[in-house]
C-alpha positions as CSV (number, residue, x, y, z in Angstrom):
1,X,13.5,7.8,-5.5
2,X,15.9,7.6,-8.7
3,X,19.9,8.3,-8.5
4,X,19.4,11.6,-6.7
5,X,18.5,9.8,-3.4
6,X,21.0,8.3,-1.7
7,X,21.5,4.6,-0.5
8,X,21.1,5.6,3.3
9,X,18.2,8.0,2.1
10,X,16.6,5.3,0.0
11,X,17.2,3.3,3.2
12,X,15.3,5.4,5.8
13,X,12.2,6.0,3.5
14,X,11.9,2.3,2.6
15,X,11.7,1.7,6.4
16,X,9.0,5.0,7.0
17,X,7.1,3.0,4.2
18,X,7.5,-0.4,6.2
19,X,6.7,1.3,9.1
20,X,3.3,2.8,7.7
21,X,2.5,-0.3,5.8
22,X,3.0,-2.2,9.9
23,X,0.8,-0.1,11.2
24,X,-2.0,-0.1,8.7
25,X,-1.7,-3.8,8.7
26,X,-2.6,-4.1,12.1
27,X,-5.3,-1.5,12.1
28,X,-6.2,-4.1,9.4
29,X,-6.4,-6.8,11.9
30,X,-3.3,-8.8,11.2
31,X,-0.5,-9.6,13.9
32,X,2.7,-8.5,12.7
33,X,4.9,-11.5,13.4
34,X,8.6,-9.8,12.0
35,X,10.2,-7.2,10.0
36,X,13.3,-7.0,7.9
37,X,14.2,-10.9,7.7
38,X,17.1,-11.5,5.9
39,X,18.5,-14.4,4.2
40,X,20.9,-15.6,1.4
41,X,18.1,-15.3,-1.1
42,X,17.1,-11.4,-0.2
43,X,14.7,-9.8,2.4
44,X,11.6,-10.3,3.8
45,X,10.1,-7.2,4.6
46,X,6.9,-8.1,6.9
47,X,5.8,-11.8,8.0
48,X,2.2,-11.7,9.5
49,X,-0.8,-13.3,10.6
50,X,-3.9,-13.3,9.2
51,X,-5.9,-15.7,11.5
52,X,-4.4,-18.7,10.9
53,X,-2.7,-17.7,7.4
54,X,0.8,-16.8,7.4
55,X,1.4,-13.7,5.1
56,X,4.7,-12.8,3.3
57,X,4.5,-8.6,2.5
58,X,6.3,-6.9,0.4
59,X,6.2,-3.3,0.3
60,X,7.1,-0.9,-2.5
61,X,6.7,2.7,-2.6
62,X,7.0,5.8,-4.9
63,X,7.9,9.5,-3.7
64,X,6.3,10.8,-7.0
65,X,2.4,9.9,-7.6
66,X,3.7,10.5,-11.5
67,X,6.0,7.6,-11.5
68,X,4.9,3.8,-12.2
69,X,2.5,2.3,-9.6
70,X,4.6,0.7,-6.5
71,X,2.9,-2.7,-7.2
72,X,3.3,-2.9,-11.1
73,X,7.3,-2.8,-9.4
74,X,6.7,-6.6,-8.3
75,X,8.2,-8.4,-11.1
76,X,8.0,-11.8,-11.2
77,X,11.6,-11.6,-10.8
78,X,10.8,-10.2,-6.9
79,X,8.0,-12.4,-6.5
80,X,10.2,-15.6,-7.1
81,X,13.3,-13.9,-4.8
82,X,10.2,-13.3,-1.9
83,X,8.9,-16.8,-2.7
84,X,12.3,-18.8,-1.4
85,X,12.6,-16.1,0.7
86,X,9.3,-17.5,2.4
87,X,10.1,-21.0,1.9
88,X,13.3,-20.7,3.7
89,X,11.7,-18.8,6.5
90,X,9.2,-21.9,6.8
91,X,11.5,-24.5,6.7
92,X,14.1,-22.2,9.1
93,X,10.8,-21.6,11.5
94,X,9.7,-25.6,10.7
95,X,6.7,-24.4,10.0
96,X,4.0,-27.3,8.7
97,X,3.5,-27.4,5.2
98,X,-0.3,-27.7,6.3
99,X,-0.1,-23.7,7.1
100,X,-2.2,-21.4,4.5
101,X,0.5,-19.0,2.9
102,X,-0.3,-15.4,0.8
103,X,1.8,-13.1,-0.2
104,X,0.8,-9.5,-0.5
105,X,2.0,-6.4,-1.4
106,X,1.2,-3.1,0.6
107,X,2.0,0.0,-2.0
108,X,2.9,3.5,-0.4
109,X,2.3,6.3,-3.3
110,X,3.2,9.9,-3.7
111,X,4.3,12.5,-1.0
112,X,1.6,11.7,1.6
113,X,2.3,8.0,1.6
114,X,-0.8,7.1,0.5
115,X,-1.5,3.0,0.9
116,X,-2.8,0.3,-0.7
117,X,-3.4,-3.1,0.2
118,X,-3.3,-6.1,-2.1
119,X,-3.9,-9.2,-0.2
120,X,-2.7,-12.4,-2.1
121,X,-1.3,-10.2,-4.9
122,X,0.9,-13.7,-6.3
123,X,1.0,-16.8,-5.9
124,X,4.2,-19.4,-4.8
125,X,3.5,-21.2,-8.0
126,X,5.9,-24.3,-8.6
């Protein structure tokens, strides 16, 4: 997905790659609370449940199994932007601070879409 792709392109495959990452989720056994939450600090691109942990996913993806791994993509850079993202989403939601949070990342790889799961991939930090 470099320049050649379009932003509409980009676009439609980020949301097959949601889409998959959704359903493999719940196959998973997590309840898929929302999708595509936006706010001032960026996007949100699943909110689930895990039982009774709320977990923020962020999904990456690769057309070319060649290319760096979707999850080596999660800079701490995005994990900071997904962090308030989730913060402002709690607070938005008034969601107890008592709630268990994790943050994952669901990578889709390669022409087939191939998935993996990384549950609690980062942490909030400070």
């Amino acid at each position: 997905m470099r320049d050649s792709v379009q932003p509409s392109e980009r676009r439609q495959v980020g949301l097959c790659w949601e889409e998959r990452a959704a359903d493999y989720l719940r196959s998973q056994g997590l309840e898929i609370l929302e999708r595509n939450v936006e706010s001032r600090f960026g996007e949100l691109d699943i909110v689930a449940a895990d039982g009774d942990t709320l977990v923020f996913v962020e999904v990456r993806g690769r057309t070319h199994p060649d290319e760096v791994h979707p999850a080596c993509t999660v800079t701490r850079k995005k994990q900071l932007q997904v962090v308030r993202c989730a913060r402002l989403y709690c607070l938005q939601k008034k969601i107890s601070s008592g709630v268990m949070i994790r943050f994952d990342v669901v990578a889709v790889m390669g022409p087939d879409g191939e998935l993996e799961w990384f549950p609690n991939a980062f942490e909030a930090g400070r």
